[in-house]
C-alpha positions in Angstrom: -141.5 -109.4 37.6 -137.9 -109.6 36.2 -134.6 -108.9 37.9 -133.3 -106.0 35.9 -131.3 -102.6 36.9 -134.4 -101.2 37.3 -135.6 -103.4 39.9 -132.1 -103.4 41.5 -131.9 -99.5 42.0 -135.8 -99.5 43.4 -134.8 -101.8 45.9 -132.2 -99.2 46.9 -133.8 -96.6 47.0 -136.9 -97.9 49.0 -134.3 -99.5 51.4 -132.4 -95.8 51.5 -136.1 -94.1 51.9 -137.1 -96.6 54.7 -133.9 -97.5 56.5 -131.2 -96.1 55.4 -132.0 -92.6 55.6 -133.5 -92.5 59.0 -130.1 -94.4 60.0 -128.0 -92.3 58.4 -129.6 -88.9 58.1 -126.6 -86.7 58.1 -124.9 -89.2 54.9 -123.4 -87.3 52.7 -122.6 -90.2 49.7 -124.6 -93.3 49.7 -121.8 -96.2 49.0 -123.1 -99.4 47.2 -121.3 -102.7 46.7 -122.4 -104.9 44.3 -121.5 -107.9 42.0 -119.5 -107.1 38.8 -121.8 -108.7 36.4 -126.0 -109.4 36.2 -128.9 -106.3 37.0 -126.1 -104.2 38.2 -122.9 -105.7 36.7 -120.3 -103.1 36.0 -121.1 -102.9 32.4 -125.3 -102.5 32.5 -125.6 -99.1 31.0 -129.3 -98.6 32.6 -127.9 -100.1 36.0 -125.8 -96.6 36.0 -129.0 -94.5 34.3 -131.2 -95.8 36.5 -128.0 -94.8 39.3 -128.2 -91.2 38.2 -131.9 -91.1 38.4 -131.6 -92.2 42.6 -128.7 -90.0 42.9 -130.6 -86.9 41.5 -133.7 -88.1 43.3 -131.8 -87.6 46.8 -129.3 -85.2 45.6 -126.4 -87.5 46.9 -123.5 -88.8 45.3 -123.6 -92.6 44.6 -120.5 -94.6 45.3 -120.3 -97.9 43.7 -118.0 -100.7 44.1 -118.3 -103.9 41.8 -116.4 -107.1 43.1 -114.3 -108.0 40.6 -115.6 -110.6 37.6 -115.7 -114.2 39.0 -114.9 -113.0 42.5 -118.8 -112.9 44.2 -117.7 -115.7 46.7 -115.9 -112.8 48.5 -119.5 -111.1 49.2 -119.1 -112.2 52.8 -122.8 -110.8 54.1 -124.3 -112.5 51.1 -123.4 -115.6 52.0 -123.7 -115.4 55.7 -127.3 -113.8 54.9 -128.6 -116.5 52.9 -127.2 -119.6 54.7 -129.7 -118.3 57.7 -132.4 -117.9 55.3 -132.0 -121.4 53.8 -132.2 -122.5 57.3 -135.6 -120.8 57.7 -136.9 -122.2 54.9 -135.7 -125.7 54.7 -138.4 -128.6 54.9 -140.9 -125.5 53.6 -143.0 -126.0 50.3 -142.2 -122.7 48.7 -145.3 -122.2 47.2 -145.6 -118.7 46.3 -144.0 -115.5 46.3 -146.1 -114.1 49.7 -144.9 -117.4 51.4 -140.7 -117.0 50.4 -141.0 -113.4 51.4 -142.6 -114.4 54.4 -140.1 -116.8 55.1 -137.4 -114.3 54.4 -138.6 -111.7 56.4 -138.9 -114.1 59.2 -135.3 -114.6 59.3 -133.6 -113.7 62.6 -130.1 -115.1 64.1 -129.0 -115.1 67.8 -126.6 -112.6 67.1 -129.5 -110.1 66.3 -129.8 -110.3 62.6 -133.3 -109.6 61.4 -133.9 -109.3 57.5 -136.9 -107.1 56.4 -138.4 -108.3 52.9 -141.5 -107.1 51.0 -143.4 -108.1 47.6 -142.7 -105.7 44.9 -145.9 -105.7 42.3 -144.1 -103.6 40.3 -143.5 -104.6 36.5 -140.0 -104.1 35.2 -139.8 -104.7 31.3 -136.8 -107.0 30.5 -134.9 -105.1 27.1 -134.9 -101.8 28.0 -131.9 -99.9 25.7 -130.3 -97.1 27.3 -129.2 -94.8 23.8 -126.1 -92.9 23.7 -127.8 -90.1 23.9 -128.9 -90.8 27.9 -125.4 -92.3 28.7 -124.0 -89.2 28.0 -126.4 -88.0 30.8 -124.8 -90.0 33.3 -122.4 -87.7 35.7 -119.9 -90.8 36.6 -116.4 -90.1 38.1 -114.6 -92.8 37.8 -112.2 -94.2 40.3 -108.3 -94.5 39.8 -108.2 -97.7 40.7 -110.2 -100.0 38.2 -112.7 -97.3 37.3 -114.6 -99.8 35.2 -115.4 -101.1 38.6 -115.6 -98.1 40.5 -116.8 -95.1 40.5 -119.2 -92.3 41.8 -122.5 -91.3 40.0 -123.0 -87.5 41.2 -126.8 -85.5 41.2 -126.7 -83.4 38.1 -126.1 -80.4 38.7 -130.1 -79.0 37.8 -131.4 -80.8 40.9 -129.3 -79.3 43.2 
């Protein structure tokens, strides 16, 4: 529908709830890194709500890192992801989105990789203002170093 926070943190948390978490069942802080600007840019106030919702949801504290503004290049599995997907696709009418998640999903390397992609039918509303109010909700620790960029969003402590 749209790429918003929303969508962002649903994605984690069905990837947590369907790999991650049988991987990792003993985690005891789920670490995130992410760009520093877009859906979950450093400054996107429901990127963090919507953050503290997962984090209470699994009681388990949320580590992110943002990359720096301007530095995204440096995402080395990003790019290394998507130049094998581009592969898989090239020459490929892209003609809906069943047939690009198809082709994503079909995405393997020699090496082993295998990417796992799904349709999500779910609408996220573009707009959606997080009040002062719910920020206030948010239990964030920030970092010493550049805790505008990095921090830890803890369960609140009425779901533990």
């Amino acid at each position: 529908d749209h790429d918003t926070a929303s969508f962002a943190v649903a994605t984690i948390r069905r990837w947590w709830l369907g790999m991650g978490h049988p991987l990792y069942p003993d985690a005891k802080e789920l670490m995130i890194t992410a760009d520093g600007g877009g859906s979950n840019g450093s400054r996107v106030r429901l990127w963090k709500l919507e953050l503290q919702g997962l984090a209470d949801e699994l009681n388990l504290p949320i580590r992110v890192c943002h990359f720096p503004p301007g530095t995204s290049k440096w995402n080395k599995i990003e790019h290394r992801l998507f130049s094998y997907i581009s592969m898989n696709w090239r020459g490929r009418p892209l003609v809906s989105h069943e047939v690009i998640v198809n082709l994503i999903a079909a995405t393997t390397t020699s090496k082993g990789l295998k990417v796992y992609a799904a349709i999500d039918p779910t609408p996220y509303p573009k707009g959606i203002k997080v009040t002062d109010a719910e920020f206030a909700t948010i239990q964030i620790d920030r970092d010493n170093f550049h805790g505008e960029w990095n921090y830890v969003i803890s369960p609140n402590k009425k779901s533990m």
